[in-house]
N, CA, C and O atoms as CSV, one atom per row, in Angstrom:
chain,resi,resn,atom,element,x,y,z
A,1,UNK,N,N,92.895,196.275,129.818
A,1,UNK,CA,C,93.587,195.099,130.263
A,1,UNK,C,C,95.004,195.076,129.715
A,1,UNK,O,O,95.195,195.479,128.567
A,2,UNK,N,N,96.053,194.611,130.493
A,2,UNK,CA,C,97.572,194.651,130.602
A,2,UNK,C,C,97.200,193.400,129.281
A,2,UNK,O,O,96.253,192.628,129.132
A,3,UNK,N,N,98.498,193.678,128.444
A,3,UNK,CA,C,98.563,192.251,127.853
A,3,UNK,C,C,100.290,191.944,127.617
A,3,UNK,O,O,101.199,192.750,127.424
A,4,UNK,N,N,100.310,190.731,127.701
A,4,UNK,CA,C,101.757,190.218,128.300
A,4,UNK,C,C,101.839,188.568,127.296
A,4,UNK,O,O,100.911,187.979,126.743
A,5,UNK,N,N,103.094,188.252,127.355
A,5,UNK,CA,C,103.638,187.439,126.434
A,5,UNK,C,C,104.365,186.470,127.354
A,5,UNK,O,O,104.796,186.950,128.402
A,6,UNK,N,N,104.540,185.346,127.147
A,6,UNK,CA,C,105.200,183.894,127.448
A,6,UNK,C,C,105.707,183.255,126.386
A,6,UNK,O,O,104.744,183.125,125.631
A,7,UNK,N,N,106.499,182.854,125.963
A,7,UNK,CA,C,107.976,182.301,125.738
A,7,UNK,C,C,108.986,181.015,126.036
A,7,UNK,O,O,110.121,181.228,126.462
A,8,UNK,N,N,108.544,179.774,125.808
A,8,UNK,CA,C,108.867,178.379,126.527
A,8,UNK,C,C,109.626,178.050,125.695
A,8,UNK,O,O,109.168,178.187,124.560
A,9,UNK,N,N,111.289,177.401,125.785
A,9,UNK,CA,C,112.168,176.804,124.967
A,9,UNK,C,C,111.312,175.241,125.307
A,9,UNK,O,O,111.152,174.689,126.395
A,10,UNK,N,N,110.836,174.788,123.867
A,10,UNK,CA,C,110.049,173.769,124.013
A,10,UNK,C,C,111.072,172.561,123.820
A,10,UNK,O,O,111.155,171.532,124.490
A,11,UNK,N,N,111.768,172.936,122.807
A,11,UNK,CA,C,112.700,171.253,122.220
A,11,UNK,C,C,114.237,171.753,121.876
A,11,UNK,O,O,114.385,172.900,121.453
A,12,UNK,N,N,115.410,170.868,122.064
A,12,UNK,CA,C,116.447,171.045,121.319
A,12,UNK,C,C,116.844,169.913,120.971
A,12,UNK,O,O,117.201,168.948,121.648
A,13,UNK,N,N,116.730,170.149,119.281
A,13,UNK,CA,C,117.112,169.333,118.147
A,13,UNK,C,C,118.054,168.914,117.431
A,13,UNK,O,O,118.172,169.341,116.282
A,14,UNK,N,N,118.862,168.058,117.913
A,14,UNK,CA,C,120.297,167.778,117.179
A,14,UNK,C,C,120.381,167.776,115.883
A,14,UNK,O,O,119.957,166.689,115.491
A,15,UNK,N,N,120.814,168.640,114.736
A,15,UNK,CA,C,120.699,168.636,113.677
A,15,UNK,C,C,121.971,168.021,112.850
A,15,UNK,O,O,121.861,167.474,111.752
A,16,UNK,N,N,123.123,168.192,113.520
A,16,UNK,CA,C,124.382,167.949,113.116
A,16,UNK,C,C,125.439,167.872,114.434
A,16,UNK,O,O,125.849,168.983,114.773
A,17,UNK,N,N,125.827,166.996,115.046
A,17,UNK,CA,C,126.549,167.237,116.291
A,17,UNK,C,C,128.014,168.129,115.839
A,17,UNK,O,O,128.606,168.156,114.760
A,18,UNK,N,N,128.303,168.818,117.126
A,18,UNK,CA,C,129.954,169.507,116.918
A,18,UNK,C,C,130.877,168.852,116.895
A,18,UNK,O,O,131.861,168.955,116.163
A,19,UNK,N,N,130.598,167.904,117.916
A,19,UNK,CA,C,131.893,166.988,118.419
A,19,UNK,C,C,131.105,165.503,117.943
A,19,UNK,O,O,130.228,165.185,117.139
A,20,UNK,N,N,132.000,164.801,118.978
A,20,UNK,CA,C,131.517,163.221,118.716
A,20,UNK,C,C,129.975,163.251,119.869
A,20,UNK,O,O,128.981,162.595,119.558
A,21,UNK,N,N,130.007,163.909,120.873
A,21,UNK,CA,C,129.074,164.070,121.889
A,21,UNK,C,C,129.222,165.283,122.027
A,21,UNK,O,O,130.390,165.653,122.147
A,22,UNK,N,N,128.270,166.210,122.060
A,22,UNK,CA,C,128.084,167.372,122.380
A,22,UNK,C,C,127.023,167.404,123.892
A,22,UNK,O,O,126.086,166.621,124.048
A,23,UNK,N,N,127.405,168.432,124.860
A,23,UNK,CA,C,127.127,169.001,125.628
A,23,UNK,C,C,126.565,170.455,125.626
A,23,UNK,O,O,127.225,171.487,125.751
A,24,UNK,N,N,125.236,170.336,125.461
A,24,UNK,CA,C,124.350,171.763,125.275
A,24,UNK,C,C,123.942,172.614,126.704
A,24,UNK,O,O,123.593,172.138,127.784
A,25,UNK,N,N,124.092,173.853,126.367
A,25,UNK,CA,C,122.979,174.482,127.564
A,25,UNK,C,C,122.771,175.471,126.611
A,25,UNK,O,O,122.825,175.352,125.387
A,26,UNK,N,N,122.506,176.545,127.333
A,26,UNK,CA,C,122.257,177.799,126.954
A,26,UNK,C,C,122.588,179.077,127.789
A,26,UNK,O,O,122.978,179.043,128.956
A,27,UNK,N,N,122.396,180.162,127.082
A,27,UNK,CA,C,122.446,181.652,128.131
A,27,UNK,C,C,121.154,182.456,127.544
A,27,UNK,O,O,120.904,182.737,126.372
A,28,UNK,N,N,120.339,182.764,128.844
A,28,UNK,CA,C,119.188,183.910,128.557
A,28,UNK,C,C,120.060,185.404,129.104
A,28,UNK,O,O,120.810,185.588,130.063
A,29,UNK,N,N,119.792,185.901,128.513
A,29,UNK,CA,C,120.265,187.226,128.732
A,29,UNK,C,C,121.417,187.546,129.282
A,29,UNK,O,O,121.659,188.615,129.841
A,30,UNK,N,N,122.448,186.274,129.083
A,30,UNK,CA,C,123.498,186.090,129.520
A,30,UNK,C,C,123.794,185.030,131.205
A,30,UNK,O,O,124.832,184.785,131.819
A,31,UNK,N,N,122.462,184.673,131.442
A,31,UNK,CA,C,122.037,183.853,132.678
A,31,UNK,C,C,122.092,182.290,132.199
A,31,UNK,O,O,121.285,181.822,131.396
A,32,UNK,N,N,123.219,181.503,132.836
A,32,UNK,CA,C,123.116,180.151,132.161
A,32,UNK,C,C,121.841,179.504,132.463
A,32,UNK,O,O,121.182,179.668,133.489
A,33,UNK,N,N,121.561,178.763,131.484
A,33,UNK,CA,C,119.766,178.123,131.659
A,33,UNK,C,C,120.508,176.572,131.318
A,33,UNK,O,O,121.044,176.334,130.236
A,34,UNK,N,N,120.439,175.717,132.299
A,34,UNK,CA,C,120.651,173.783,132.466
A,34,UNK,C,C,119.838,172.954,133.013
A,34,UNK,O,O,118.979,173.365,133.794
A,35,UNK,N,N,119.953,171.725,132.722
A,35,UNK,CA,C,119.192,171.144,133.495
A,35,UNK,C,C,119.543,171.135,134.793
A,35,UNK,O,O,120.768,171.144,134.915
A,36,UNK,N,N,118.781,171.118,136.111
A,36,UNK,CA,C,118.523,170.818,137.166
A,36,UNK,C,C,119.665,169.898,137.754
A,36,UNK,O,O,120.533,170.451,138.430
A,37,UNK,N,N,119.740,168.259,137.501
A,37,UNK,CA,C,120.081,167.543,137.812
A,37,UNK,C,C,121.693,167.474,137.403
A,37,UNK,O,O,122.154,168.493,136.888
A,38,UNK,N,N,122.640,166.257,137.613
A,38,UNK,CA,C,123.101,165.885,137.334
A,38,UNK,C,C,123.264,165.321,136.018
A,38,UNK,O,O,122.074,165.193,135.734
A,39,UNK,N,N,123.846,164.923,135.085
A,39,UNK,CA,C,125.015,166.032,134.501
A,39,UNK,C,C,123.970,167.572,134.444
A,39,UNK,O,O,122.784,167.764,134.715
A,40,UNK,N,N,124.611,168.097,134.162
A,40,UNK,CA,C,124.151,169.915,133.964
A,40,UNK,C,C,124.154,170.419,132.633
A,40,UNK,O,O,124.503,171.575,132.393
A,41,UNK,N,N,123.804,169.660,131.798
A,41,UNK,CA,C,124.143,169.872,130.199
A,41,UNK,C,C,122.965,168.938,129.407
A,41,UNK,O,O,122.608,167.846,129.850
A,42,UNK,N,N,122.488,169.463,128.323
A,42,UNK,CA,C,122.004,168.314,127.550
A,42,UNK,C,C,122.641,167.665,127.206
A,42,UNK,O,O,123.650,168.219,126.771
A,43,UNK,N,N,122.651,165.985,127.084
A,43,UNK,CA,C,123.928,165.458,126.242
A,43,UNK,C,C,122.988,165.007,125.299
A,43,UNK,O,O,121.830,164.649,125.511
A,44,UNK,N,N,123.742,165.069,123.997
A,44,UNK,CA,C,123.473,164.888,122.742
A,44,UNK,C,C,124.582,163.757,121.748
A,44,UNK,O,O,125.388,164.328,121.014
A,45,UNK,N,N,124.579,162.554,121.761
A,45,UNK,CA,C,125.102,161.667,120.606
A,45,UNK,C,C,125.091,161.421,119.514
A,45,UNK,O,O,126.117,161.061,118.937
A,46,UNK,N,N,123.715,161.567,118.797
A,46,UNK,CA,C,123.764,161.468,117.308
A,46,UNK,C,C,122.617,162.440,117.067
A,46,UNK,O,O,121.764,162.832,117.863
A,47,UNK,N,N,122.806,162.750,115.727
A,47,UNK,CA,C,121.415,163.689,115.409
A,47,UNK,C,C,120.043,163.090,115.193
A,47,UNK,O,O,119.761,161.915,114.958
A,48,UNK,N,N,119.418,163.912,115.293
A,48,UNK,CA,C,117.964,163.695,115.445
A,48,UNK,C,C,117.461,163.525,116.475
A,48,UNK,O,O,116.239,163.403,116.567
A,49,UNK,N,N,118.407,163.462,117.691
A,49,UNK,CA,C,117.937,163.163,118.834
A,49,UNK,C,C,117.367,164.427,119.336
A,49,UNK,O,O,117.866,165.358,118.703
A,50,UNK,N,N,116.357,164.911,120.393
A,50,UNK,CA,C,116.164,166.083,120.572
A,50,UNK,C,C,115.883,165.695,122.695
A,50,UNK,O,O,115.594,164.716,123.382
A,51,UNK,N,N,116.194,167.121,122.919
A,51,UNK,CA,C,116.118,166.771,124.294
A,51,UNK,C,C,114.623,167.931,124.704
A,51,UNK,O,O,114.185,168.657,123.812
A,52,UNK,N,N,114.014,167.944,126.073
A,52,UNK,CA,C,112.450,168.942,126.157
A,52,UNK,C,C,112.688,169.486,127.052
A,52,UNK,O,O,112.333,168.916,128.084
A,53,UNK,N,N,113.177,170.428,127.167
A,53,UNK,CA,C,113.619,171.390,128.470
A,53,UNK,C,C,112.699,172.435,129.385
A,53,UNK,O,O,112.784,172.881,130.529
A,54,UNK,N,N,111.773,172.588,128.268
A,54,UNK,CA,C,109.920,173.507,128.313
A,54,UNK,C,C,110.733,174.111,129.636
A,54,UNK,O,O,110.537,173.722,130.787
A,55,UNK,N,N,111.879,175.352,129.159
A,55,UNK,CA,C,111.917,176.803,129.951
A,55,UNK,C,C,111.561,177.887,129.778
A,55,UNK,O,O,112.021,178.568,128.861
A,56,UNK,N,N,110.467,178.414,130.783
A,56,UNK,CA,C,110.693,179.896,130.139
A,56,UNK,C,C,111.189,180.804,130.020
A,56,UNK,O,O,111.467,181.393,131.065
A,57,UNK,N,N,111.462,181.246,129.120
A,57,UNK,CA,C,112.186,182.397,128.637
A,57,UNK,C,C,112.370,183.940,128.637
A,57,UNK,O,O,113.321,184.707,128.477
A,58,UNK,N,N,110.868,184.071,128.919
A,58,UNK,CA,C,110.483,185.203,128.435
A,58,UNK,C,C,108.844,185.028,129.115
A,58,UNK,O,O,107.963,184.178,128.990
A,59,UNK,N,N,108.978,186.323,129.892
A,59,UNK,CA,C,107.553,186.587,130.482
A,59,UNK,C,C,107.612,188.027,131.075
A,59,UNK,O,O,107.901,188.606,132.122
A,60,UNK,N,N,107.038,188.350,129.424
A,60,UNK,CA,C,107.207,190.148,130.044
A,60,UNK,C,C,105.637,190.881,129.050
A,60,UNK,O,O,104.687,190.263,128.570
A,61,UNK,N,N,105.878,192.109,129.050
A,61,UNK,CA,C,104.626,192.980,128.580
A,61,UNK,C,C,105.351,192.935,127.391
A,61,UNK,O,O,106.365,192.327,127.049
A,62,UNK,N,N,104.508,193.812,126.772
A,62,UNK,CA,C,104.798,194.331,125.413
A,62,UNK,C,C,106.126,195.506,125.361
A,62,UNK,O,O,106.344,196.463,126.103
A,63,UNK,N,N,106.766,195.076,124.360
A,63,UNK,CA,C,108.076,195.537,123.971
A,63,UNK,C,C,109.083,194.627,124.686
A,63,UNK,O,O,110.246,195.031,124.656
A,64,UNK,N,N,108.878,193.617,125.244
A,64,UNK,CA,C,109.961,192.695,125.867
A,64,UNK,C,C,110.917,191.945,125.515
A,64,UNK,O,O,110.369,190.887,125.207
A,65,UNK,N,N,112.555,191.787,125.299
A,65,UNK,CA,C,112.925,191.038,124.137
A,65,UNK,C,C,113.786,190.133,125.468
A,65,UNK,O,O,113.743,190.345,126.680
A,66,UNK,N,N,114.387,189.299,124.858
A,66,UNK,CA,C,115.348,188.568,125.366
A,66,UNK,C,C,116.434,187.584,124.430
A,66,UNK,O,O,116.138,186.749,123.575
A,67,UNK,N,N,117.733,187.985,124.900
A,67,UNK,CA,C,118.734,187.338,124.067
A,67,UNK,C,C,118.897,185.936,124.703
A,67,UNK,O,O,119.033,185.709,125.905
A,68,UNK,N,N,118.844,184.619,123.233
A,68,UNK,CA,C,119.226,183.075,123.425
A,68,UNK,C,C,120.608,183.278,122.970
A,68,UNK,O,O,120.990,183.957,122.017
A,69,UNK,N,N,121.369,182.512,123.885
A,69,UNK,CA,C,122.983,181.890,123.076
A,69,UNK,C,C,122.911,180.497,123.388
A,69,UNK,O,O,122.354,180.186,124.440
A,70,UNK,N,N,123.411,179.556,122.604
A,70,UNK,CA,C,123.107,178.528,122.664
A,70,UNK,C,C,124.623,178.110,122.485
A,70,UNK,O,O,125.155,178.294,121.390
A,71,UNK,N,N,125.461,177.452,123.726
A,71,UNK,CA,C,126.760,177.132,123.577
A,71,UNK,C,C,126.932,175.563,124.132
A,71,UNK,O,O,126.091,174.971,124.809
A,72,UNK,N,N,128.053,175.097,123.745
A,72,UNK,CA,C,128.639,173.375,123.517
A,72,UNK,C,C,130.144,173.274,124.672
A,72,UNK,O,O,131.362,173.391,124.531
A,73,UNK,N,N,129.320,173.029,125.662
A,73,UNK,CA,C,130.420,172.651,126.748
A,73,UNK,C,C,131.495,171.771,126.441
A,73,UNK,O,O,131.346,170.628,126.009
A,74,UNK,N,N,132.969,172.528,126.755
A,74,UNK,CA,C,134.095,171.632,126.453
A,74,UNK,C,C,134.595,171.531,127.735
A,74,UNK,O,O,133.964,172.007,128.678
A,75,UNK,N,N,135.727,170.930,127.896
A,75,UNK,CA,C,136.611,170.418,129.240
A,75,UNK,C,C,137.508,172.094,129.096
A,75,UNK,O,O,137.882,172.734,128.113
A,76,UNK,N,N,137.604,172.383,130.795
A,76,UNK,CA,C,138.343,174.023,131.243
A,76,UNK,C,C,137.411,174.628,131.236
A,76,UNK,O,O,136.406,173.955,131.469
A,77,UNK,N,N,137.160,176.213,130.976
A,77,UNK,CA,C,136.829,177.105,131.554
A,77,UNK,C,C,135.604,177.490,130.909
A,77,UNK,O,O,135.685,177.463,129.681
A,78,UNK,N,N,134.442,177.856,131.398
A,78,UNK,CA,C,133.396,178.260,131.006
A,78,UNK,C,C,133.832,179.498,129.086
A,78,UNK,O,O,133.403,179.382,127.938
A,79,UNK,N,N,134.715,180.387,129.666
A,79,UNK,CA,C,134.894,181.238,128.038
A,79,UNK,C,C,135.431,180.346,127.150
A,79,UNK,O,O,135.652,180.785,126.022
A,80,UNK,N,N,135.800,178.759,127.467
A,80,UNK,CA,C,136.668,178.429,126.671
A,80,UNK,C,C,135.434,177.661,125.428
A,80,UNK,O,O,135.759,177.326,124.289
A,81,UNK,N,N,134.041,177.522,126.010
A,81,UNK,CA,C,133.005,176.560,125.229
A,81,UNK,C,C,132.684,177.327,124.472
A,81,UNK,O,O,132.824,178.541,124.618
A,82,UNK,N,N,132.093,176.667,123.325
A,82,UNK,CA,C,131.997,176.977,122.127
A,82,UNK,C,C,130.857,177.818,121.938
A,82,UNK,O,O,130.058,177.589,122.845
A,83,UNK,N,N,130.337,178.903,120.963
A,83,UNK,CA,C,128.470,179.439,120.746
A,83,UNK,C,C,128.692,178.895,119.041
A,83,UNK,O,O,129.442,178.994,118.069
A,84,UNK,N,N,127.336,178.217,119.571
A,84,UNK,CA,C,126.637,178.229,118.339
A,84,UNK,C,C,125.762,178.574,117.932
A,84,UNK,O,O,125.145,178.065,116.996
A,85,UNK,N,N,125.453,179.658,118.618
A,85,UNK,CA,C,124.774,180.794,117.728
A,85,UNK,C,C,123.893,181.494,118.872
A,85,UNK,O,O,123.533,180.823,119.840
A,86,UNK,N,N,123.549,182.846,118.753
A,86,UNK,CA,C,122.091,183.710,119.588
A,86,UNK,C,C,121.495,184.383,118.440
A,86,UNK,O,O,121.902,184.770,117.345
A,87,UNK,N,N,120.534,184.388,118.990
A,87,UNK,CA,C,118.947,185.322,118.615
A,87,UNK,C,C,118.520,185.938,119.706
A,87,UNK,O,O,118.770,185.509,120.832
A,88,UNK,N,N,117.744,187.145,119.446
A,88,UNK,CA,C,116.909,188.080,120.334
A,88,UNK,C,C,115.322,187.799,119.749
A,88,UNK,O,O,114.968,187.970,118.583
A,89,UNK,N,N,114.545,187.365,120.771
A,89,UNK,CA,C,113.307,187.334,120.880
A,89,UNK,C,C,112.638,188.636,121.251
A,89,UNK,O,O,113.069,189.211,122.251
A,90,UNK,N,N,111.701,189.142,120.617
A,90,UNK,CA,C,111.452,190.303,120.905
A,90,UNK,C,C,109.619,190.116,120.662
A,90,UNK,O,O,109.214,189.551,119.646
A,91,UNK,N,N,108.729,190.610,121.616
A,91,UNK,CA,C,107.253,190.802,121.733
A,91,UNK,C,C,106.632,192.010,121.339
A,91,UNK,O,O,107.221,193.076,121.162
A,92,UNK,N,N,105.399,191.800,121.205
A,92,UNK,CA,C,105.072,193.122,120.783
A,92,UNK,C,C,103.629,193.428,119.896
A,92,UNK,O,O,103.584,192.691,118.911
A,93,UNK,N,N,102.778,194.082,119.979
A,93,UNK,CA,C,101.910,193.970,118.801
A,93,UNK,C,C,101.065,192.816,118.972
A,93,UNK,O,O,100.471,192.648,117.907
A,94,UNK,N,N,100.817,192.159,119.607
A,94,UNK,CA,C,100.367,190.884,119.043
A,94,UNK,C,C,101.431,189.686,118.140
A,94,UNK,O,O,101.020,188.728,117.485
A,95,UNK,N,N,102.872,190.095,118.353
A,95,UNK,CA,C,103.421,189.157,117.499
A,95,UNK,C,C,104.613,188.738,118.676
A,95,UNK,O,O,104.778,188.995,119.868
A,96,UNK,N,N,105.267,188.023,117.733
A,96,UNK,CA,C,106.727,187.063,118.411
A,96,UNK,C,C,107.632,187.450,117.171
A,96,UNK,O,O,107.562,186.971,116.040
A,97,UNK,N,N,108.532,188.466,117.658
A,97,UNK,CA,C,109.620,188.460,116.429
A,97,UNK,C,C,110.941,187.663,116.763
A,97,UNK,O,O,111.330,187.814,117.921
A,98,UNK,N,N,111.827,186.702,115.818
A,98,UNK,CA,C,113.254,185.964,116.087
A,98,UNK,C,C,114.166,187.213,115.545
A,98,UNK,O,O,113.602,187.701,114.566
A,99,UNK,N,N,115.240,187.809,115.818
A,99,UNK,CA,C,116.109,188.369,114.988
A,99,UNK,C,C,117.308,187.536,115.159
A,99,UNK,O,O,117.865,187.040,116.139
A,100,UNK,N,N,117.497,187.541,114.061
A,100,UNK,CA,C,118.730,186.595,113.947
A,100,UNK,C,C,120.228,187.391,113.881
A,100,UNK,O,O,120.627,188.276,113.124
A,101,UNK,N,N,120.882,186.680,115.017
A,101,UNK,CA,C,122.585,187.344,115.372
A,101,UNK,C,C,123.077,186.172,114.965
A,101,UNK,O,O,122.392,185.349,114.356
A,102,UNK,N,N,124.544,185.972,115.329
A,102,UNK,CA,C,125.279,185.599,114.966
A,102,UNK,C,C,125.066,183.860,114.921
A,102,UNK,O,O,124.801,183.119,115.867
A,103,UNK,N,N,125.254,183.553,113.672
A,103,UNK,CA,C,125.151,181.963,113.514
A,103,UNK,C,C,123.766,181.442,114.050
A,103,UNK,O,O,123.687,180.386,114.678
A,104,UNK,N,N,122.498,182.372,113.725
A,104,UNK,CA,C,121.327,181.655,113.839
A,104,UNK,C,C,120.223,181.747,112.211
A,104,UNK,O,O,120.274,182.734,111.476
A,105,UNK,N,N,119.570,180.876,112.005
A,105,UNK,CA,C,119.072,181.291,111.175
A,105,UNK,C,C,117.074,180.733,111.629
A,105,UNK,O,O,116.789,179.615,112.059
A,106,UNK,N,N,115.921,181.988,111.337
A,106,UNK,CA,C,114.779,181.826,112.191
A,106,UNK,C,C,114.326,180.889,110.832
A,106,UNK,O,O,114.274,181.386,109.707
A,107,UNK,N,N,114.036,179.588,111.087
A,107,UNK,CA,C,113.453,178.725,109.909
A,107,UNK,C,C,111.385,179.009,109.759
A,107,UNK,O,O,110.733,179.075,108.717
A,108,UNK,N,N,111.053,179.077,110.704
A,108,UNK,CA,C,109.685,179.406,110.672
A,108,UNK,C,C,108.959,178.919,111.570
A,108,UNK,O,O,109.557,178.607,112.600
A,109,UNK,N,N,107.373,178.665,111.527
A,109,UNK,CA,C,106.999,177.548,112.516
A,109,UNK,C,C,106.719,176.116,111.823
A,109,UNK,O,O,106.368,175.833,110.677
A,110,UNK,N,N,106.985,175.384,112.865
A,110,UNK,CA,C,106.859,173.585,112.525
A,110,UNK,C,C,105.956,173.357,113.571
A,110,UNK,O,O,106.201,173.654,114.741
A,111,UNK,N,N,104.762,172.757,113.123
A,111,UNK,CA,C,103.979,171.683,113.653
A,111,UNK,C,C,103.659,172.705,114.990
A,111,UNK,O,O,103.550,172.152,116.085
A,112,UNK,N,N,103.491,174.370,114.899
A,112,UNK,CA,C,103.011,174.818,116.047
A,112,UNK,C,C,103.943,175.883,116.698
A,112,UNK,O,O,103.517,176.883,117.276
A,113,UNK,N,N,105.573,175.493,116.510
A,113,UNK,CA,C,106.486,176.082,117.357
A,113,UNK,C,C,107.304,176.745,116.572
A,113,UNK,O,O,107.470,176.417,115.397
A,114,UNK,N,N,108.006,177.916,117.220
A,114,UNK,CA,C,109.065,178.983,116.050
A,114,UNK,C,C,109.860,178.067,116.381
A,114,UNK,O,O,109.932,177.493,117.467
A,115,UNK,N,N,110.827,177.822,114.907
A,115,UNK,CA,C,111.860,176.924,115.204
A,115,UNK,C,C,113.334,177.669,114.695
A,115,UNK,O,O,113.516,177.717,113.479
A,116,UNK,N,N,114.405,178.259,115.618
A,116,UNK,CA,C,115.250,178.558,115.264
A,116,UNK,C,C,116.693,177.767,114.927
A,116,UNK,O,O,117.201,177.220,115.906
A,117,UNK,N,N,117.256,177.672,113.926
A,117,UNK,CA,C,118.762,176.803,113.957
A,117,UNK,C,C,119.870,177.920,114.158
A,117,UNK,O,O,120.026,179.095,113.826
A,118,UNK,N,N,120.774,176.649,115.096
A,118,UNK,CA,C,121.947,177.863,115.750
A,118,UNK,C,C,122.704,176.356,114.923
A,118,UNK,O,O,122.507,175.143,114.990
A,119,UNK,N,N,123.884,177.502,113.958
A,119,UNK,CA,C,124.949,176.987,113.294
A,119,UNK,C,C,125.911,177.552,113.102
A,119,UNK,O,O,126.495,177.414,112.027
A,120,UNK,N,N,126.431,178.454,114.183
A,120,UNK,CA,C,127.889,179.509,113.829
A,120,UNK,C,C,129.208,178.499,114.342
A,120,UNK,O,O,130.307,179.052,114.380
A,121,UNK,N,N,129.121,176.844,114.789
A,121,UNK,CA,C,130.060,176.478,114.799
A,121,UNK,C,C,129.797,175.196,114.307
A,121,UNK,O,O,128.602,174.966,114.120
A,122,UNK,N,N,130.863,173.980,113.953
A,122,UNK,CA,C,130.657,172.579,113.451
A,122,UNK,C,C,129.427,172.238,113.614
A,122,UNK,O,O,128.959,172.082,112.486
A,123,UNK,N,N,128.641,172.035,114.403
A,123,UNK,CA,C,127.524,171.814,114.861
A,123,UNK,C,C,126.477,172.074,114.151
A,123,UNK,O,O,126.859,172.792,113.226
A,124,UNK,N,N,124.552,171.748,114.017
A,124,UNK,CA,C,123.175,172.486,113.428
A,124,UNK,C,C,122.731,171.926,114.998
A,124,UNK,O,O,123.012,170.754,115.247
A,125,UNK,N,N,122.019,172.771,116.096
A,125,UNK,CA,C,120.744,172.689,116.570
A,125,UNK,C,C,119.954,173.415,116.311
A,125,UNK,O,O,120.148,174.603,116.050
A,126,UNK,N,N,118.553,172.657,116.336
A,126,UNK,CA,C,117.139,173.574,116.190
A,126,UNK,C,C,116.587,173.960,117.495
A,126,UNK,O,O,116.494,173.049,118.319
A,127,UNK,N,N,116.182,175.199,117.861
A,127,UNK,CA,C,115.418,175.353,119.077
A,127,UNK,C,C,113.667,175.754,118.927
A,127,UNK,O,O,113.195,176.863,118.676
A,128,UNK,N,N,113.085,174.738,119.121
A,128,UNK,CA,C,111.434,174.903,119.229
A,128,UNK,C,C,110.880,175.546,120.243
A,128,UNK,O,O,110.873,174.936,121.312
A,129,UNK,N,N,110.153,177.190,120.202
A,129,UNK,CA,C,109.808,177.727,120.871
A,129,UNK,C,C,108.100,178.282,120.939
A,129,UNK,O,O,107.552,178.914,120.035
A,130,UNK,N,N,107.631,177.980,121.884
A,130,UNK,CA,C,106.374,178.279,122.025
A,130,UNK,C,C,106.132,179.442,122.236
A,130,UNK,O,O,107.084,179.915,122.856
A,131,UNK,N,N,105.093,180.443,121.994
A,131,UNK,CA,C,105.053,181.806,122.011
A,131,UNK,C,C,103.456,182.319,122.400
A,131,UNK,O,O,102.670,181.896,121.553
A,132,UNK,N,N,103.043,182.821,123.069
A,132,UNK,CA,C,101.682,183.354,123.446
A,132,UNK,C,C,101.631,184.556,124.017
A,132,UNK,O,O,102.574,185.038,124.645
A,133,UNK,N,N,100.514,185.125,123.833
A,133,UNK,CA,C,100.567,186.380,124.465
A,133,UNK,C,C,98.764,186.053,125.647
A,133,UNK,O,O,97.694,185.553,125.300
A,134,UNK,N,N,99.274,186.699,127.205
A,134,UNK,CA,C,98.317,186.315,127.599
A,134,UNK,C,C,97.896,187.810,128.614
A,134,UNK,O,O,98.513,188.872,128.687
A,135,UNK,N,N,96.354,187.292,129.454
A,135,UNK,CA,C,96.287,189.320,129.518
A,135,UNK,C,C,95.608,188.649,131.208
A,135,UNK,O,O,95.234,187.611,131.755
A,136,UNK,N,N,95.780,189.915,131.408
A,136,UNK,CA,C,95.321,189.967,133.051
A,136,UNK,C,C,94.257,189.919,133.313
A,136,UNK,O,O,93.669,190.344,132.319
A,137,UNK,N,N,93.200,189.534,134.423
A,137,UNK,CA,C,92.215,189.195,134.303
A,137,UNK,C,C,91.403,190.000,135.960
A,137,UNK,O,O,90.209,189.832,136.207
């Protein structure tokens, strides 16, 4: 039996805002990941607030990785917004590895979920990620 892994960005956790209001998304593998609707950004006002985006990320076999960047929309041009930080998720073995790049640090699991903080600019978010490995049937 094939065995294969899933990967859900469960929560993002305002830990410290950048600005006065920050505007979150992200990039998977360099593919912007937003909400759906109108605005197109998480908005975020004070910390502690967390927004539930439950995307997946990652749905591959074994040896599968995928790079998070987690960047803070400003006014002008998409290169002009800010990163606060990526990690590469990587599967494998029976496990879920975080490697930590630039301005992330992998804190552990909380209450169930890998929780990574992206802090390479003014800003702390946490990203809560769910991780399973599941097999063909």
């Amino acid at each position: 039996m094939a065995v294969g892994y899933v990967v859900v960005l469960h929560a993002i956790e305002c830990k410290k805002l950048h600005e006065g209001g920050d505007e979150i998304y992200c990039l998977v593998n360099g593919v912007e990941h937003r909400p759906a609707a109108d605005p197109d950004y998480w908005s975020f006002d004070a910390p502690g607030q967390r927004r539930y985006p439950n995307r997946l990320v990652l749905d591959g076999p074994d040896g599968a990785e995928v790079t998070i960047t987690l960047r803070e929309q400003d006014g002008g041009l998409r290169f002009e917004h800010d990163t606060l930080g990526e990690v590469v998720i990587r599967v494998g073995g029976g496990n879920v590895t975080f490697v930590e790049k630039k301005g992330t640090t992998y804190v552990g699991r909380r209450r169930g979920y890998h929780v990574v903080d992206f802090h390479d600019s003014d800003g702390v978010y946490a990203l809560h990620f769910s991780a399973r490995s599941v097999q063909d049937i």
